[in-house]
N, C-alpha and C positions, 0 to 999 in steps of 0.2 A: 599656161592658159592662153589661149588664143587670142591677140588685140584687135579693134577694130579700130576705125574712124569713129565710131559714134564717142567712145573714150574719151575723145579730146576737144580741148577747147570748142567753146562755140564760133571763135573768131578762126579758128583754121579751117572749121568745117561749112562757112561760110563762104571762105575765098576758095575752097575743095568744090564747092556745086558739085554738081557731076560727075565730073575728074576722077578718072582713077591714080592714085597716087601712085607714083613711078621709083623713087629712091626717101630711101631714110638716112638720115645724118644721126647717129648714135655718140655724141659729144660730151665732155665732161671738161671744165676749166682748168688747167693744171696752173702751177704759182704765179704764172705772166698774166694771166687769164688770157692762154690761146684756148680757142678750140682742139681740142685733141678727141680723137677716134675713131670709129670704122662709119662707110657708108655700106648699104646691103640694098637690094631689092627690097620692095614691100611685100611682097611674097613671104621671104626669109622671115623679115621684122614681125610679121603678123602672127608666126608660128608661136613666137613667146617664148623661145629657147635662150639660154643663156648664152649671154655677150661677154667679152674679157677683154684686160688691155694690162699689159703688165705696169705695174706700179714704178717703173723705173719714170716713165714720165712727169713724175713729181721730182724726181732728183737732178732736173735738166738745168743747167742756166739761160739765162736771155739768148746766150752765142749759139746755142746746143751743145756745151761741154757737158762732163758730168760732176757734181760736186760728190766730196766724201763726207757722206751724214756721222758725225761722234754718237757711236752706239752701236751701229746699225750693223756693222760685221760683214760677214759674208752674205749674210741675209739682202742686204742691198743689191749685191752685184748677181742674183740668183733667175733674175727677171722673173721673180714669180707671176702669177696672174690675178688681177683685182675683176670681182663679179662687180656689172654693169648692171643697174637695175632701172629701167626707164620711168621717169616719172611724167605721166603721160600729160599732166598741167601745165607742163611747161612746151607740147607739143605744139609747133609755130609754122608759118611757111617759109623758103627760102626761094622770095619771088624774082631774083635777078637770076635763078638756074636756071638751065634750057629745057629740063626735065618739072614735072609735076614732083617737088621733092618739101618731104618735112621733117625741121630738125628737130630733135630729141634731147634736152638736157638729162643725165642718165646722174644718178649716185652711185659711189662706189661703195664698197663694199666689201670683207675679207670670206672665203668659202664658209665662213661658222653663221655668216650674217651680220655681224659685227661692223659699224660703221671704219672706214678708213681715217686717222685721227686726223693727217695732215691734206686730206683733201679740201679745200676752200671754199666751198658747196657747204661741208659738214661741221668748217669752222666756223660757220657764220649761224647752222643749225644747232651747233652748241651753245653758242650766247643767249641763241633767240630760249631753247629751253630753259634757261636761266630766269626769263623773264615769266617765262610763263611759271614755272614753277611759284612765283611770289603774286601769280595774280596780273601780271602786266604786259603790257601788246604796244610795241614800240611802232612809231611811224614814223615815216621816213618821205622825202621829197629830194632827189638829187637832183641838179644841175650840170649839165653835163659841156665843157668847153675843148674845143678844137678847133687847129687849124687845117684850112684846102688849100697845097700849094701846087706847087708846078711837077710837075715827076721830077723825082731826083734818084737818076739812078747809077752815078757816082758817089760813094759817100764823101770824096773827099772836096766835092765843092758844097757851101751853105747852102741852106733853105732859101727858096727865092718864092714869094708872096706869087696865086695863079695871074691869069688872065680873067678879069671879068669878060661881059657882052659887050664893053666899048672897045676892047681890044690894049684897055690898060690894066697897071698890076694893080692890082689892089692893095692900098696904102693905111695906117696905123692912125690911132685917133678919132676913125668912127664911130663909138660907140652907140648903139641905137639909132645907128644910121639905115633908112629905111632903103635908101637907095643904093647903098653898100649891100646890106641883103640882096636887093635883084641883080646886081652883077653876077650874081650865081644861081640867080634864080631856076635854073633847069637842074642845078644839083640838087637844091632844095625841093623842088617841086618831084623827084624821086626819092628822097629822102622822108617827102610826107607819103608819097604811094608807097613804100616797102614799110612804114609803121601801119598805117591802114591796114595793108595785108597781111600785118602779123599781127594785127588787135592791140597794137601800143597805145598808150594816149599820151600825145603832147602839150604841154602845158601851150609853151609860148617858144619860141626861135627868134632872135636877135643876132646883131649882129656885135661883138667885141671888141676890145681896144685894138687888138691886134690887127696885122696887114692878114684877111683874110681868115680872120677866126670867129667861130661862130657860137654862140652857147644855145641850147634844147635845155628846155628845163619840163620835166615828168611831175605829171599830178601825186602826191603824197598816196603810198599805198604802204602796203605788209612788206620788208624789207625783203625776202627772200625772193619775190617774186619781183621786185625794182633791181635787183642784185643779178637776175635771171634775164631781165628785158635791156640792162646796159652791156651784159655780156653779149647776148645777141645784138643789139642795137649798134653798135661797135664795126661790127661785121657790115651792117646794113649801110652804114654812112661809108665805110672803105667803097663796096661795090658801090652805092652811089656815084663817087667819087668818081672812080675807076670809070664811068660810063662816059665821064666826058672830057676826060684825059688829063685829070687831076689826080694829086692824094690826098688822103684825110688822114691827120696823123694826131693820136692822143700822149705822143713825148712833151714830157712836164714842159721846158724850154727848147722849140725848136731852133728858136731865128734870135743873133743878138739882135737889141734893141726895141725889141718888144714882146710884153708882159708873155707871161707861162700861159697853162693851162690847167684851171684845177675843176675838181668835182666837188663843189659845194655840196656838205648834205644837212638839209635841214630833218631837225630829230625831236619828236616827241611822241609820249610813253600815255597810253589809254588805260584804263581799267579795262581789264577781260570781260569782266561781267557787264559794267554796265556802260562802256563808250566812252567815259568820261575824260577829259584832259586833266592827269594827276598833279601837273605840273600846274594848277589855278584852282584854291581854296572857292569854298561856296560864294565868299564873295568880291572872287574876282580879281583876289592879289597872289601873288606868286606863294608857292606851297613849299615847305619843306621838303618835298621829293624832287623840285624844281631846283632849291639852291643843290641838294645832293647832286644833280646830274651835273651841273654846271660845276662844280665844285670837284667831279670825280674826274670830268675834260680836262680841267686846270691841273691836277694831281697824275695824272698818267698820262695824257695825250702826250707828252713828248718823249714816253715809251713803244708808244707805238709809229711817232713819224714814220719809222723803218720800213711800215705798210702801209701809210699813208703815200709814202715820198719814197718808190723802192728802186732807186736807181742812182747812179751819179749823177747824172742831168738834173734829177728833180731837184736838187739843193741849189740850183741856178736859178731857181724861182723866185728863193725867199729872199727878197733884193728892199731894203724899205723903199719905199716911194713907186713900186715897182708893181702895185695893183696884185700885191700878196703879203700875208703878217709875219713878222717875224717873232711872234709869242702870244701867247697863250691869254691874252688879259681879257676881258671882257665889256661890253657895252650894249645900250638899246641902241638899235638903230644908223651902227654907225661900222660902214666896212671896210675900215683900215685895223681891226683887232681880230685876233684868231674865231673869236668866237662872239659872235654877234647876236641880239635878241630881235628878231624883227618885229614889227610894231604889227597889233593884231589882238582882236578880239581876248579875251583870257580861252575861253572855250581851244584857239588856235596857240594858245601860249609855245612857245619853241625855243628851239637853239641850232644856232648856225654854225656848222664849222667850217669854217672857212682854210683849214689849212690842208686840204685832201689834193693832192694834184688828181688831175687825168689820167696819168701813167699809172694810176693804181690798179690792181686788182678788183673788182666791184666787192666781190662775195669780202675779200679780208678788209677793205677799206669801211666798210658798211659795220661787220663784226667788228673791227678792233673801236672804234670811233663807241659804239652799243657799248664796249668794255668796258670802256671808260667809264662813261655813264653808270652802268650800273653797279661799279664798283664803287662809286662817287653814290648815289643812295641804299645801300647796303652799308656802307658808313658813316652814312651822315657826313660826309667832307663839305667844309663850309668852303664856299667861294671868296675869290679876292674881293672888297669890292670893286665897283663899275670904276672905270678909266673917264676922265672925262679927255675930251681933244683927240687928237690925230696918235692913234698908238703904232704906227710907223717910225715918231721920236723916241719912242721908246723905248730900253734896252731887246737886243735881240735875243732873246732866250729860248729858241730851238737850235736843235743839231746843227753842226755847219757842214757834214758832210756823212757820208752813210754810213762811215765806221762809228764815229758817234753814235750814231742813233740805233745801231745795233749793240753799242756798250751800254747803253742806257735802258732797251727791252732787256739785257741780261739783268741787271742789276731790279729788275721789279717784279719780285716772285707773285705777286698779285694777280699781276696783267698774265704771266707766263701760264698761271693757275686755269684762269676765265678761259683761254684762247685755247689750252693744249700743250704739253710739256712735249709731245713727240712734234706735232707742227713745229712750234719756234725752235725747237732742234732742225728738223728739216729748213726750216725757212733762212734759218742763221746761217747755215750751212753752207746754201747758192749763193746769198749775197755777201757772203766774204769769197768764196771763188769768183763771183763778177766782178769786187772791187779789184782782187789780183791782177784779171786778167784784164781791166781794163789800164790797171799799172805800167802793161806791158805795151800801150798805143803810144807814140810821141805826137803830140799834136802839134798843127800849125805854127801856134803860138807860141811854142819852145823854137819850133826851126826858126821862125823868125827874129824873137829878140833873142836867144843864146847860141846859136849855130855859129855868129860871128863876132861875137859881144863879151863870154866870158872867158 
C-alpha cells in the first residue's frame, strides 16, 4: 500500500510545512539500542514495498564481535532476512540532517508475519500484552541522566568534564545549579529545538551532581512510545552535542569521582477501562495491586539488573554514598533505596526505580522493570516493609558485577517466562562474549600497581 505524509504524526507533519521530504531512516533498536538500518529516498519508502535487514544484528556485541547463541545452530550464521514493517507512529524528524529526512522506528518481523522474539521493540510489546490482557495500562515517566564532556577521542586517556561559556570545566557538586545549566546553554537550547521538532515533551532539564551531567525528565505517558522517544532522544542529544564540539555520553560511570548515570523510571498501572490508579483504594490508601508491584520489584529486580546494568562499567555505579542504591529496599520519599515512593496525590500513587542506569537499553530497561511488577501482582508478592534512614548503610544486595547478574536472570524461570525464552537466550549469549572479551583489556590500573610490584 502506498504511504503518505498524511499517515504520520501530527508533530512531523507540522515541522514538514511544505517540504518535500527527501530521505527515510527505516531503523529498528538492536540489543545496545543503536539504531540499525537502511536509509532510501521517499520515493522508494512511499511505494510500501518490503524492507529487510538480516537478523544477525541482534547477535552482535557492544565491539561488533559475533556472539554464539546455545540453540540456534546453523540457523544463526545463515543471515537470513527479517521483514521490516514501519510503524508510521512512531514517524519523527531528523532535524540536525542536511536533507529534509524522517525516521521510522520499523518492527521486525519473520516472512510468516510472526513477531521476532528477541527483538527489544517486541520484548517490551510482550509485557505490555500481559498487561492488557488482565485489564491494565501501565505508566511510565523516565528520567533520563547524562554526561557532555570534552571529545575524547583516545580511549586511552579519562573523561575530562567540557568547557562551559566561561571558558572553565565544568566542576561536580552542582546540583540544581541554574548557572551550571547555562554553561551549556547553547547545547541545551538545541537540545529543546530537536525535541520541539520531533513533538517530544520535556518535563524539566537540571543540572546533576556530576562535572557536566545533566538529567531531562519526560512527562508520564504509554511506555512503548517513551521507550520510542529515549531511543530517538539519544540520538538527538549526541548531535546536539556534536554541534558544539562536545559529547554526550549515556555510559553508566564515565569519570572517576563522580556519581553514574541512571534512568529513573517512575511506574504506575491504570485501569484500561476506566483511568483509574490501581495502585490507590477508593479511599485513598495504597491498594493490594500496589503492595504486588512493589513486592514483585523486590522479588525479581535483581534478575533483571543484567538489563537494567548491561555492561561492566554499570556495576561502577552501585557505589553506597555514591548517589545510587545498592538494594532493592524500599521507602516514601526518600532516595538513597532502590525503589522509592514519591510523595503525591493517591490518584498519582507510584514507584520509582531507581536502580536503572543510562547505559540501558530503553525498550528492555522499561520491559524488564514492567516484569517485575507484574509478576509481583499476579502473585500477590508482599513487600519488605519501608526502611526507615539512609538505605546506602545498608547491606548491598545487588549483583556486583555482570556475571552475577546474568547467573541470577538464569536461575528465575519466572522473569525468563514474562520476557521470552529465545530473547534471554540471545541476550545471555552477547553479554558473556562482552564479559570475555573485555577480560582480554589490561587496564591502567594493573600497569600501574602490578607491572612493578608483584
Amino acid at each position: 500500500m502506498p504511504l503518505t505524509t498524511d499517515m504520520m504524526p501530527d508533530a512531523f507533519r507540522e515541522w514538514l510545512r511544505d517540504r518535500p521530504v527527501e530521505e527515510v531512516e527505516c531503523i529498528v533498536a538492536d540489543l545496545a539500542g543503536i539504531a540499525r538500518g537502511k536509509a532510501m529516498p521517499w520515493k522508494k519508502f512511499a511505494k510500501g514495498g518490503a524492507t529487510f535487514l538480516p537478523a544477525s544484528i541482534f547477535y552482535q556485541t557492544i565491539t561488533g564481535d559475533w556472539a554464539d547463541v546455545e540453540g540456534m545452530g546453523l540457523e544463526q550464521w545463515t543471515e537470513s532476512d527479517m521483514v521490516l514493517r514501519p510503524d508510521l507512529s512512531t514517524a519523527t524528524a531528523a532535524p540536525w540532517a542536511s536533507d529534509v529526512t524522517v525516521q521510522v522506528v520499523h518492527d521486525v518481523e519473520t516472512r510468516a508475519g510472526e513477531p521476532i522474539g528477541f527483538a527489544p521493540r517486541n520484548v517490551l510489546k510482550r509485557v505490555m500484552a500481559l498487561y492488557e490482557a488482565e485489564g491494565w495500562k501501565p505508566v511510565m515517566a523516565p528520567e533520563l541522566e547524562f554526561y557532555l564532556t570534552k571529545p575524547n577521542v583516545d580511549p586511552d586517556y579519562p573523561i575530562e568534564p567540557p568547557v562551559g561559556r566561561t571558558g572553565r570545566e565544568g566542576i561536580g557538586r552542582q546540583a540544581y545549579s541554574m548557572s551550571a545549566v547555562d554553561e551549556y546553554g547553547s547545547i541545551i537550547e538545541d537540545i529543546y529545538d530537536f525535541a520541539e521538532a520531533q513533538g517530544f515533551e520535556i518535563d524539566t532539564i537540571i543540572q546533576e551532581g556530576g562535572a557536566g551531567q545533566i538529567e531531562i525528565n519526560f512527562e508520564h505517558g504509554d511506555p512503548l512510545a517513551l521507550a520510542d522517544q529515549i531511543f530517538f532522544f539519544k540520538r538527538s542529544i549526541r548531535e546536539a552535542a556534536l554541534r558544539h564540539n562536545c559529547f554526550a555520553t549515556f555510559m553508566a560511570k564515565p569519570m572517576e569521582g563522580q556519581p553514574g548515570s541512571a534512568m529513573h523510571i517512575h511506574q504506575s498501572v491504570v485501569d484500561a477501562k476506566t483511568g483509574d490508579n490501581i495502585f490507590s483504594r477508593p479511599d485513598g490508601t495504597a491498594s493490594p495491586l500496589f503492595d504486588g508491584f512493589l513486592g514483585g520489584q523486590q522479588a525479581h529486580l535483581a534478575s533483571v539488573i543484567c538489563m537494567l546494568a548491561p555492561y561492566v562499567n554499570s556495576y561502577r555505579r552501585f557505589v553506597a554514598d555514591d548517589a545510587a542504591p545498592v538494594n532493592l529496599e524500599w521507602a516514601s520519599d526518600n532516595r538513597t533505596v532502590g525503589l522509592r515512593i514519591p510523595l503525591s496525590e493517591p490518584e498519582a500513587r507510584r514507584v520509582e526505580n531507581r536502580v536503572a542506569g543510562m547505559d540501558c537499553n530503553s525498550y528492555l530497561g522499561l520491559a524488564a522493570s514492567l516484569a517485575c511488577g507484574y509478576l509481583g501482582m499476579k502473585h500477590a508478592i508482599k513487600p519488605r516493609p519501608p526502611i526507615s534512614g539512609i538505605g546506602y548503610n545498608l547491606p548491598h544486595a545487588l549483583p556486583r558485577d555482570l556475571r552475577s547478574a546474568l547467573e541470577a536472570l538464569e536461575a528465575d524461570e519466572a522473569v525468563i517466562e514474562v520476557l521470552g525464552r529465545d530473547f534471554c537466550q540471545v541476550f545471555k549469549s552477547i553479554k558473556k562474549q562482552e564479559i570475555d572479551e573485555f577480560l582480554q583489556v589490561i587496564s591502567p590500573w594493573e600497569r600501574e600497581h602490578l607491572l612493578l610490584n608483584v
